[in-house]
Backbone as ProteinMPNN parsed JSONL, in Angstrom:
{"seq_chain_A": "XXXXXXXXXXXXXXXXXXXXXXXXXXXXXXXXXXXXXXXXXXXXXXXXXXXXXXXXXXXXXXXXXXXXXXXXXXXXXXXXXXXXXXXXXX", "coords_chain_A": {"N_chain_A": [[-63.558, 28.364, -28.094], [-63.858, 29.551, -30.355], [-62.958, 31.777, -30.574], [-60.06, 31.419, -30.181], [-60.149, 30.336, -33.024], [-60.465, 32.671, -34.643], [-58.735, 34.208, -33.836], [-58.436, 36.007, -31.621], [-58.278, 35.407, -29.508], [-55.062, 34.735, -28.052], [-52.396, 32.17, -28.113], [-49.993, 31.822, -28.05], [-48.198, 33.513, -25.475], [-48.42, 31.101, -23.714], [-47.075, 29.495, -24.9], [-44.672, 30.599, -24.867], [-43.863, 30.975, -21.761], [-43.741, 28.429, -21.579], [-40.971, 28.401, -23.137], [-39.733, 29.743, -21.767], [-39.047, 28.086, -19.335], [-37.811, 26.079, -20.232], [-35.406, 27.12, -21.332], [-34.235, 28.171, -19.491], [-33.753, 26.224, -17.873], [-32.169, 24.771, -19.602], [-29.842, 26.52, -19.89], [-28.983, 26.564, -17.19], [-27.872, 23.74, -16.95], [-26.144, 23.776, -19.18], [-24.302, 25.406, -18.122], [-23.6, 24.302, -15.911], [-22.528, 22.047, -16.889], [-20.348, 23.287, -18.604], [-18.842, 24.042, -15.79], [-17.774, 21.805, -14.565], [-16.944, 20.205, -16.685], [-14.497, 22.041, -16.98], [-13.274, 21.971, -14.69], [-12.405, 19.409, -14.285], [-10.53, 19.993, -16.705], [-7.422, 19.703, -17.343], [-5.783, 21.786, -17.836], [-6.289, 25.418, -18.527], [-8.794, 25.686, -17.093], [-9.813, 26.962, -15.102], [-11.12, 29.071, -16.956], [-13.376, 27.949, -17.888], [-14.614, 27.436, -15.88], [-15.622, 29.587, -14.456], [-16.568, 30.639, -16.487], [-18.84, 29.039, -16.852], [-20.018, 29.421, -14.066], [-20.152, 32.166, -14.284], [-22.806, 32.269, -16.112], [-24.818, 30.526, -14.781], [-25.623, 32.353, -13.012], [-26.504, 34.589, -14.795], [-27.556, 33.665, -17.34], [-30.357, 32.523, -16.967], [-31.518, 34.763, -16.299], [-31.073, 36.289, -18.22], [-32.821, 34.949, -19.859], [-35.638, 34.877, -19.217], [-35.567, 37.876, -19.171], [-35.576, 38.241, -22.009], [-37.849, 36.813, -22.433], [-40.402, 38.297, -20.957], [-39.994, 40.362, -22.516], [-41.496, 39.414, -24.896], [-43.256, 38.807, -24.136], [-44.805, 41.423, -23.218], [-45.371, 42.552, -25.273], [-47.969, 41.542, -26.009], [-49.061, 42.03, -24.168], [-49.56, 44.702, -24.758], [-50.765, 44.434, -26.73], [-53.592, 43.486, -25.671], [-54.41, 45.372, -23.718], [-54.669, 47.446, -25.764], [-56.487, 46.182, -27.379], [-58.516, 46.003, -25.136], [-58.909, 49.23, -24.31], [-59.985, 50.006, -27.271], [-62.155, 48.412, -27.09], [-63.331, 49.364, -25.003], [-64.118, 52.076, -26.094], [-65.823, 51.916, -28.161], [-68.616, 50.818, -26.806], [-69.166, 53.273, -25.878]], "CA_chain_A": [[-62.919, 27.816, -29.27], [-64.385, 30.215, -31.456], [-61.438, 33.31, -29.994], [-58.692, 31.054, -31.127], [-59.996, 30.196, -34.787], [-60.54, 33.737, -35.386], [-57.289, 34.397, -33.545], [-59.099, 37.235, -30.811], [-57.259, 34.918, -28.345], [-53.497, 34.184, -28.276], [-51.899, 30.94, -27.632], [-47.89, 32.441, -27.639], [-48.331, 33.851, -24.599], [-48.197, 30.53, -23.209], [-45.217, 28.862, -25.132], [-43.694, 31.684, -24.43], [-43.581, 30.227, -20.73], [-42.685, 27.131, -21.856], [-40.156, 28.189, -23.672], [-38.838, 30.35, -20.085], [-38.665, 27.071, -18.828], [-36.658, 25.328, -21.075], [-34.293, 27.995, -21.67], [-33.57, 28.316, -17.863], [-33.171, 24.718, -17.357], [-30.807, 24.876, -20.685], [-29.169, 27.688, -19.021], [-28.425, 25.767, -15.659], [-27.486, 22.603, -17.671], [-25.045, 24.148, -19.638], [-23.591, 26.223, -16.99], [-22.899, 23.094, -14.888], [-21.342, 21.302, -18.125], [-18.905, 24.163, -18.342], [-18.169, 23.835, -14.343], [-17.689, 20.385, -14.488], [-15.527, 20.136, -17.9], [-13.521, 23.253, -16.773], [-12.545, 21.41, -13.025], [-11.625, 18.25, -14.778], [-9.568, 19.759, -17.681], [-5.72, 19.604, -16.575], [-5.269, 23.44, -18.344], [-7.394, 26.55, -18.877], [-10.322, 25.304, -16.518], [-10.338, 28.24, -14.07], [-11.776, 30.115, -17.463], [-14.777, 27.306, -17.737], [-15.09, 27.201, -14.278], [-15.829, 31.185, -14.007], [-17.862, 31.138, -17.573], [-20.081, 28.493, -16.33], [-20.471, 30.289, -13.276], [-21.428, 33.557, -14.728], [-23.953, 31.558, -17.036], [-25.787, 29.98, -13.855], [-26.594, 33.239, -12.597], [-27.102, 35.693, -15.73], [-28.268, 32.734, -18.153], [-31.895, 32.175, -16.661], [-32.166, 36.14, -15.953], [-31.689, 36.702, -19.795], [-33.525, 34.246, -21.18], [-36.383, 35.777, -18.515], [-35.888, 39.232, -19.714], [-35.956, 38.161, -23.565], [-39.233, 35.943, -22.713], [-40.924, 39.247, -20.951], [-40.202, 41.847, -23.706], [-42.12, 39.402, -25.673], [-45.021, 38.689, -23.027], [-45.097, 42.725, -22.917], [-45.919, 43.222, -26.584], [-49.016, 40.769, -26.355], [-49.955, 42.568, -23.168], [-49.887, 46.253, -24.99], [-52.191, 44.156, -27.343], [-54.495, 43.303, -24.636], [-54.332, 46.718, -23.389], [-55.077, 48.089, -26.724], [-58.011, 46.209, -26.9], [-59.139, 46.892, -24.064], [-59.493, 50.527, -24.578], [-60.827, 50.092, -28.286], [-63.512, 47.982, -26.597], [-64.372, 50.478, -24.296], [-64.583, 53.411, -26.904], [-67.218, 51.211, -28.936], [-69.426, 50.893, -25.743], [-69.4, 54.604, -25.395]], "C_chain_A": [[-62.962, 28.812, -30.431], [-63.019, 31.397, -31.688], [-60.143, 32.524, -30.428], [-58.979, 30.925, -32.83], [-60.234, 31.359, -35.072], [-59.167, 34.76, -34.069], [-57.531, 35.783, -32.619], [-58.408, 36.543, -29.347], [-56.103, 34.261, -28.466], [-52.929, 33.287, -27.553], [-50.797, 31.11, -27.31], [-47.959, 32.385, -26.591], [-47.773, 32.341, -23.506], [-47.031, 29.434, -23.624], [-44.331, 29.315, -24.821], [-43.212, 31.214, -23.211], [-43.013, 29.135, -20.977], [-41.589, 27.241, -22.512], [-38.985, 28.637, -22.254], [-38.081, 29.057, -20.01], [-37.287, 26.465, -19.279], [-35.314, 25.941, -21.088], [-33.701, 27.872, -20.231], [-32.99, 27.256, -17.639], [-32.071, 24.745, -18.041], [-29.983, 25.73, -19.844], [-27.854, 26.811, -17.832], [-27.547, 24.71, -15.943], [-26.359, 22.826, -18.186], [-23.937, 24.424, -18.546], [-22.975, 24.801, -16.143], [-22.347, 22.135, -15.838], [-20.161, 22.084, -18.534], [-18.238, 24.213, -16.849], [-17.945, 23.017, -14.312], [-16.468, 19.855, -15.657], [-14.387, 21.204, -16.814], [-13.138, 22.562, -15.182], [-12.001, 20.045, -13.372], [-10.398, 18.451, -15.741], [-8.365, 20.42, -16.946], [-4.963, 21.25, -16.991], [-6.144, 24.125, -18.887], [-8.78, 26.494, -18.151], [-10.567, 26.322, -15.836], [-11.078, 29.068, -15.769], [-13.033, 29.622, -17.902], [-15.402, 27.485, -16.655], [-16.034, 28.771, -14.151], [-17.074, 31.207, -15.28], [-19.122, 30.402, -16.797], [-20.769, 29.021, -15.011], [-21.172, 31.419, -13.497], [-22.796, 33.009, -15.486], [-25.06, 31.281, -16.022], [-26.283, 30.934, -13.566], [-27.145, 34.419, -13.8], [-28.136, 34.387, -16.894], [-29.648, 32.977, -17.978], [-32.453, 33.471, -16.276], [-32.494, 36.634, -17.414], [-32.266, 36.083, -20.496], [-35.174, 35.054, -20.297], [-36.687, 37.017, -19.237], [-36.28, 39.047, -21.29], [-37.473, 37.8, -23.513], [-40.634, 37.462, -22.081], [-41.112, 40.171, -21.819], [-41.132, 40.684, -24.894], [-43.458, 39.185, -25.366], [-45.4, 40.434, -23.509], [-45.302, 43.077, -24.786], [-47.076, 42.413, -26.974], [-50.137, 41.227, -25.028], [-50.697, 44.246, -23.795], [-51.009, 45.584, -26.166], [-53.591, 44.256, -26.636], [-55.465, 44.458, -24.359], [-55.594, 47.511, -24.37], [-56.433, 47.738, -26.899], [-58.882, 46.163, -26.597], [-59.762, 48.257, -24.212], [-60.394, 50.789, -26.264], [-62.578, 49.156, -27.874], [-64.809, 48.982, -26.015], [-64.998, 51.937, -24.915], [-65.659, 53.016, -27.948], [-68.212, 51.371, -28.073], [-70.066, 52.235, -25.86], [-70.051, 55.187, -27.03]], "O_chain_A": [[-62.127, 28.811, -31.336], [-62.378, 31.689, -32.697], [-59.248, 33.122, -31.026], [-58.206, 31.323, -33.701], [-60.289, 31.339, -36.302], [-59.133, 35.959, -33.794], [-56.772, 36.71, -32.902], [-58.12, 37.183, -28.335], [-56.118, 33.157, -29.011], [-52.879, 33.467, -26.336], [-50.408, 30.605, -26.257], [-47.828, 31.236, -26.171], [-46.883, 32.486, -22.667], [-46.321, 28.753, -22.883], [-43.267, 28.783, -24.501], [-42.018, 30.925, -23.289], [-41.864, 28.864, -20.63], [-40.98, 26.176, -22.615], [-37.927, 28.124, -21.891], [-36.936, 28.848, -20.411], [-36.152, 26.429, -18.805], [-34.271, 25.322, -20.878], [-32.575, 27.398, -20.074], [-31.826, 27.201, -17.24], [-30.989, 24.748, -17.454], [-29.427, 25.124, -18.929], [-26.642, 26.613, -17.751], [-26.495, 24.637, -15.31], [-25.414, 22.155, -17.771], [-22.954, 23.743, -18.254], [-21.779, 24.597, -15.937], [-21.567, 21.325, -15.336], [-19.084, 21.543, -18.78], [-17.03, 24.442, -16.809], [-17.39, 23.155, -13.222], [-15.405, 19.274, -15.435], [-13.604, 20.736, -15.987], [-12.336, 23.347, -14.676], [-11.1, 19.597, -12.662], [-9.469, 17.647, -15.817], [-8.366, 21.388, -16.184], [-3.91, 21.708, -16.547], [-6.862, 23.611, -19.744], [-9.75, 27.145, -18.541], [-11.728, 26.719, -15.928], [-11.807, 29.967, -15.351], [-13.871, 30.434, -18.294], [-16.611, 27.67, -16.518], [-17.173, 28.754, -13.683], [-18.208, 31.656, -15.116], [-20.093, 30.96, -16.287], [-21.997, 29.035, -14.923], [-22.312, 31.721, -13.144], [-23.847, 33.593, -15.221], [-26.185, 31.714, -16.274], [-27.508, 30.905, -13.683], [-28.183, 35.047, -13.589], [-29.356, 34.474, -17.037], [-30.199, 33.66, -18.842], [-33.636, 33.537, -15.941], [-33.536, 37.14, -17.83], [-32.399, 36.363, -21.687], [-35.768, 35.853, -21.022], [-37.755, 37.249, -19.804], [-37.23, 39.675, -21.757], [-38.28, 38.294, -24.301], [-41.666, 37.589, -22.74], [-42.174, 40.776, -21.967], [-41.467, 41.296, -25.908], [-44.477, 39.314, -26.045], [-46.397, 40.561, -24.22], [-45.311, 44.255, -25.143], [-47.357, 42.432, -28.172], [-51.333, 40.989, -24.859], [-51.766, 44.781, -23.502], [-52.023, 46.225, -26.442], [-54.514, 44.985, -27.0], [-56.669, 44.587, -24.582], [-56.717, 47.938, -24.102], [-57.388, 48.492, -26.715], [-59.958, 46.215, -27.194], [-60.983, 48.41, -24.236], [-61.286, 51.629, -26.382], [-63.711, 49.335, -28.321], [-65.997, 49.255, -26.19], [-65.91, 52.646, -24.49], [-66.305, 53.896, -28.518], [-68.984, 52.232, -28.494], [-71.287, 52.374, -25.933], [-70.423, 56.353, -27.167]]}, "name": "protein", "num_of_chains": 1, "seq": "XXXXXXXXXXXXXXXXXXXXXXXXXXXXXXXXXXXXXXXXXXXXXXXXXXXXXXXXXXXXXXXXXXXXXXXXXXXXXXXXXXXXXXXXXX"}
């Protein structure tokens, strides 16, 4: 308890996941509300049909890659100190 109130341990890290989640599901959700409008509407649907398609598969890769580049700047924390740990020791 003590590493969170003096903030030596980080809680993000794990919303951060939850947020993956969400976003992906959003992602998928959407994507199949643009395939679904776009096959019902009587004109222009082949260009829902195809967005929502691309969405299903890039959607949940970029919300992924956004949610890593921010995992990876709490890891080079880690990292960091890590090695300032170990140069105290010594």
């Amino acid at each position: 308890m003590e590493d969170y109130l003096t903030f030596r341990k980080m809680i993000t890290p794990i919303i951060i996941q939850i947020i993956f989640w969400i976003g992906a599901v959003g992602a998928v959700l959407w994507s199949l509300f643009l395939i679904f409008s776009g096959a019902t509407t009587s004109y222009g649907g082949g260009r829902l049909v195809l967005t929502g398609l691309v969405t299903l598969f890039l959607g949940p890769i970029l919300v992924r890659i956004y949610c890593e580049l921010l995992i990876l700047l709490f890891r080079v924390n880690d990292t960091l100190n890590e090695i300032k740990d170990s140069l105290a020791k010594k």
